[in-house]
C-alpha positions as CSV (number, residue, x, y, z in Angstrom):
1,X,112.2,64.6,80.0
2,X,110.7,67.0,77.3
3,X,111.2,70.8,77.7
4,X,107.2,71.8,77.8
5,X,106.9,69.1,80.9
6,X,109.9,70.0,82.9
7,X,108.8,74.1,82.3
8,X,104.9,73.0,83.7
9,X,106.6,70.8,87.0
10,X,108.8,74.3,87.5
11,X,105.9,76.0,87.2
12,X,104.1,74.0,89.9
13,X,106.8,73.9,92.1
14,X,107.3,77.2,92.3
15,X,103.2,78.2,93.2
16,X,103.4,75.6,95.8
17,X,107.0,77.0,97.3
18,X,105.6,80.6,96.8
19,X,103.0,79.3,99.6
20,X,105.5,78.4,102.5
21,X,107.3,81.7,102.0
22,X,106.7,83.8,105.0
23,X,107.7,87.0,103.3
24,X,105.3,88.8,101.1
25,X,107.4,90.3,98.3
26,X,109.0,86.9,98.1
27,X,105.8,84.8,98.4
28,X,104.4,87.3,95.1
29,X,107.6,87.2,92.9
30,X,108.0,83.1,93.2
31,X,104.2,82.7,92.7
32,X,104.3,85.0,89.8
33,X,107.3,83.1,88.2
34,X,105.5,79.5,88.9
35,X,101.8,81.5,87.2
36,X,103.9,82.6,84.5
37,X,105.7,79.4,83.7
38,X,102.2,77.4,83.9
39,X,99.8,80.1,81.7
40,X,103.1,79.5,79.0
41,X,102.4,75.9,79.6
42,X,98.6,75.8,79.7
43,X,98.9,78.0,76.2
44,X,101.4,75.5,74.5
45,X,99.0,72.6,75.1
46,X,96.0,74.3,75.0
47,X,94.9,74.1,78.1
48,X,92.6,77.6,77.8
49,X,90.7,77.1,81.6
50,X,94.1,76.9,83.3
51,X,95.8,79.3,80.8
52,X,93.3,81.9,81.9
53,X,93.2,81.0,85.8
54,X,97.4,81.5,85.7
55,X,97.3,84.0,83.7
56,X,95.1,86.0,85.9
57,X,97.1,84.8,88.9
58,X,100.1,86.5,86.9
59,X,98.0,90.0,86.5
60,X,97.4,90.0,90.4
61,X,100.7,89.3,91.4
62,X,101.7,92.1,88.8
63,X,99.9,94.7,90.3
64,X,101.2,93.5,94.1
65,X,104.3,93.8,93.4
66,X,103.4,97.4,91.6
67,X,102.0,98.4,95.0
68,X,104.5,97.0,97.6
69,X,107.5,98.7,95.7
70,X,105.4,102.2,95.6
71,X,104.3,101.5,99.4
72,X,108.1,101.2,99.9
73,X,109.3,104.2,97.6
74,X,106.5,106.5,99.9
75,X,107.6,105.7,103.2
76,X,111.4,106.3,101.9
77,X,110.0,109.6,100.5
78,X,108.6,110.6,104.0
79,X,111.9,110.7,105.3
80,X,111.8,106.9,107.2
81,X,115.6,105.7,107.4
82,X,114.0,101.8,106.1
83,X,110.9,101.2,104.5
84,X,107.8,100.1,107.0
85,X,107.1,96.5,106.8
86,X,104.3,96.3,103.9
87,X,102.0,93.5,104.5
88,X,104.3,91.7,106.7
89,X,107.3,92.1,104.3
């Protein structure tokens, strides 16, 4: 099996795993790894609609991850022995 297929069936994989997850920080860092490892496949074969859609996908899961771990760093900061539960994390 060539490289470029067996990076765009991880990167399915890994969106559609990233679903079942019940935890929130998990769900966004496997769907960002599965976005990531489609946009690079999308952009090797040119595939600009999907590039753009993962890649997008990537930028939001970026910036979720960003949050949660300030969210966390706060409520540490406020004197909590463990972080709240963010979204259900």
């Amino acid at each position: 099996m060539p490289i470029w297929e067996i990076i765009g069936w991880a990167g399915s994989i890994l969106v559609v795993v990233s679903l079942m997850v019940p935890s929130v920080r998990r769900f966004r860092i496997l769907n960002l790894t599965g976005s990531a490892l489609a946009t690079a496949y999308n952009l090797y074969f040119g595939i600009w609609p999907y590039a753009a859609m993962n890649g997008a996908i990537v930028l939001i899961n970026v910036y979720w991850l960003w949050r949660l771990g300030r969210e966390a760093k706060q409520s540490t900061a406020m004197g909590e022995k463990t972080p709240r539960k963010i979204l259900g994390d």
